[in-house]
N, C-alpha and C positions, 0 to 999 in steps of 0.2 A: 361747319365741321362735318366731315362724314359720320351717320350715324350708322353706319351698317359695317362696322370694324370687326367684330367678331359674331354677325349674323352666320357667318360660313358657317361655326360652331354647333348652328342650332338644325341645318340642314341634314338629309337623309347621310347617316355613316359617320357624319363630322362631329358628334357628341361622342363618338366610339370610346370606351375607357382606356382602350389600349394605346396610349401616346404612340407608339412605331406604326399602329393599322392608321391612327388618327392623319400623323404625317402624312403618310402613302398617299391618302384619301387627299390631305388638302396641297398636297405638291402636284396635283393634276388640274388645280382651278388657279385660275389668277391670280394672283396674290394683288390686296391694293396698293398704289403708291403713295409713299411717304409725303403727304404733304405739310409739315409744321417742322418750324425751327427746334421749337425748346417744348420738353420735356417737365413741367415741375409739380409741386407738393403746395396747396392751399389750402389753409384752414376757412370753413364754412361751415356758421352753427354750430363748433362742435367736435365737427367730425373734419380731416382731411382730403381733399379730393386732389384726382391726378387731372392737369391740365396742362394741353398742347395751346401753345401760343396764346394764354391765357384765357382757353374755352374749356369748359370743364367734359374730358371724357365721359359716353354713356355705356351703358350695358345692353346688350343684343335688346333687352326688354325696356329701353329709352330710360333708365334710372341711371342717377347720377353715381357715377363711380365711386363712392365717397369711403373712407376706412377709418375705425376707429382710434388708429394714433398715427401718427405720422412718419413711423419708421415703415408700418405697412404702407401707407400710399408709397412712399419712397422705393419700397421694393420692384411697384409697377411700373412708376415714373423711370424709372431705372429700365427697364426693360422695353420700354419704350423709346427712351434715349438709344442706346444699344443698335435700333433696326438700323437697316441701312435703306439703300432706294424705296425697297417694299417692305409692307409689313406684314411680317410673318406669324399669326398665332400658336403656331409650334415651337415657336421659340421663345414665349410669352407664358410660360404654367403658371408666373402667379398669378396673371391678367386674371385667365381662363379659371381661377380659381378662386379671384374674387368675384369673377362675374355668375360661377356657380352661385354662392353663397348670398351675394343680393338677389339675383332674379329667382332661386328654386328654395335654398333653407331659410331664408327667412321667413318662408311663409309657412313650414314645416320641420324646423329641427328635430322633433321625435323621431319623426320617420327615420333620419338618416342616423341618430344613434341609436335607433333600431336593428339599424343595419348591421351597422362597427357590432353590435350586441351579437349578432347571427354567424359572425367571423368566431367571437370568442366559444361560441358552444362548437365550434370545430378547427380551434386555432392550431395553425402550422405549428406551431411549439411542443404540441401535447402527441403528436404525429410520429411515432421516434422507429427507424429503422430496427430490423432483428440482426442482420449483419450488414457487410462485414465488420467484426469486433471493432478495427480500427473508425470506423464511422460512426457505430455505436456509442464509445468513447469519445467521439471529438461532439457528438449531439448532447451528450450528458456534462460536459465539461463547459459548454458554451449556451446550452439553454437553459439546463436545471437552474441557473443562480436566478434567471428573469423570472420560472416559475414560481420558485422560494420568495423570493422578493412580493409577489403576485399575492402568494399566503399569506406573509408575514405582514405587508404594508398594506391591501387591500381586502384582507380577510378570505381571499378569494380562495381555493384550495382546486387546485383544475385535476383531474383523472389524465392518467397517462398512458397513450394505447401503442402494441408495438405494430405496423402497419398501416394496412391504409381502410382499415374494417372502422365505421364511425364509434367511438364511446360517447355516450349519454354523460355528461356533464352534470356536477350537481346542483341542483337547483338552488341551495344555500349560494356556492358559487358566482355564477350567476348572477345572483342577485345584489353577492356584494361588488362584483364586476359595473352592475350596470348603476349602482348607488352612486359608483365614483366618474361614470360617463356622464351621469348626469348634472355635475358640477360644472361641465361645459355647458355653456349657454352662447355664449358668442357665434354666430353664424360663422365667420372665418375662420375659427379656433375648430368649430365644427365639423366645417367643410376640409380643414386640413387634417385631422385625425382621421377622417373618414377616406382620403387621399392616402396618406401614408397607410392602413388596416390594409388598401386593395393593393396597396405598391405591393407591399409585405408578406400579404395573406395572414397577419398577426397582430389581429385587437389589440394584444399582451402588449407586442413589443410597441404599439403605436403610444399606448399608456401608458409606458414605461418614458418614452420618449419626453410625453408631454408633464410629467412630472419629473423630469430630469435623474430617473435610475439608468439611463442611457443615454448616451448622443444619437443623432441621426444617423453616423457613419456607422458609431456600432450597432445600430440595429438594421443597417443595410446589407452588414457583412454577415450578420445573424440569420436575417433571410436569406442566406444563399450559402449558409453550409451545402446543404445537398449538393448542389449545382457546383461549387467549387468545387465537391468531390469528385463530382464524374469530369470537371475539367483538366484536373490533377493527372485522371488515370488516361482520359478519352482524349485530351484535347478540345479547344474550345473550336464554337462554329461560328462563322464570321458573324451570321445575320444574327446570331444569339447572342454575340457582344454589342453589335450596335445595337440592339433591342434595349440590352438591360443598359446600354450607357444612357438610353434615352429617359426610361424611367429612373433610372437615379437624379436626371435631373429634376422630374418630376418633384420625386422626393426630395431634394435637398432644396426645392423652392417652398414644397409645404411647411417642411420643417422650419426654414427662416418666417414663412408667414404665421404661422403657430406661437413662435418666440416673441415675432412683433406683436400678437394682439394680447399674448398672456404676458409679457416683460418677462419671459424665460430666458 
């Protein structure tokens, strides 16, 4: 079996967070050819692994593909079924986001809900326009309730700034922010929270997600008040819709792998 399926990934550019720069980058190299029939989901030890033609796929870092229940391998298996002649890893997010999670957070999940943590002391949510009135109203109407919620369910009580001048966060906050990240423990659960906080730019709504105070879509359409607004008045820009159609799928691949390893 070729081991070097999403080695491109790990090359200069080709890690890039931005799924649209990522593409660019990897729609100028080769793509490999499809060589395997079938696509499937085998339990081993344990755990389930995805296998082409009954060879268990690897990770850029030669470990076995393996996921902890079998709706998550199935998400890959599926995505792999999916290629056509070549295969494509732009077209692959869960792949690329299980093969984050065995080759880089399991060796370090702190670090990267450290990160999701660095999102919440400057979340997009807490961020809120001065005008126009009508904007202002549609930010209070559609964010306040994930705040409140944030207070009420997670103790968290977040400051609210109008602009774009940073507010200091309170350290109580904070704290019970990061009390409730740290009940993730799952490397995939991980890596997906951490995926949706950067889709987002919102720890809140990613948390919100994964304990089920939101869907995916509604906190997709959450992140983009703003941006819908100036679509409303300005018109949208072509490369600015392919962009964002690209990370939604991003996001709507984390969120289904989120669901598979937590049974959400």
């Amino acid at each position: 079996m070729r081991n070097d399926l999403f080695n491109m990934d790990t090359k200069d550019g080709l890690s890039d967070p931005d799924p649209v720069r990522r593409a660019q980058i990897q729609s100028k190299l080769p793509l490999p050819k499809r060589f395997y029939k079938q696509a499937a989901v085998a339990e081993h030890d344990g755990a389930f692994a995805v296998e082409l033609d009954g060879r268990v796929v690897k990770t850029p870092a030669r470990q076995n593909l393996s996921l902890p229940t079998r709706a998550a391998a199935q998400l890959i298996a599926d995505e792999f079924s999916a290629q056509d002649k070549e295969i494509d890893p732009a077209r692959m997010p869960a792949t690329r986001l299980a093969n984050t999670a065995i080759d880089g957070i399991v060796n370090d999940p702190q670090a990267v809900l450290e990160d999701v943590l660095r999102f919440a002391s400057s979340d997009m949510l807490c961020y809120r326009a001065g005008s126009p009135e009508r904007l202002v109203n549609r930010q209070t109407e559609l964010w306040d309730p994930v705040i409140n919620w944030a207070a009420s369910h997670l103790g968290a009580r977040f400051a609210l700034a109008e602009g774009v001048m940073h507010v200091e966060q309170p350290r109580e906050a904070l704290g019970a922010f990061s009390a409730h990240l740290g009940a993730f423990t799952d490397p995939f659960a991980i890596a997906s929270l951490h995926t949706i906080t950067t889709l987002t730019g919102s720890a809140i709504l990613a948390l919100a997600v994964a304990k089920g105070e939101v869907s995916g879509a509604e906190a997709w359409e959450l992140a983009h008040v703003d941006e819908d607004w100036t679509i409303e008045h300005w018109g949208e820009d072509a490369e600015a819709a392919a962009r964002r159609a690209m990370r939604e799928r991003e996001m709507i691949a984390a969120v289904k792998m989120l669901e598979a390893v937590t049974g959400g």
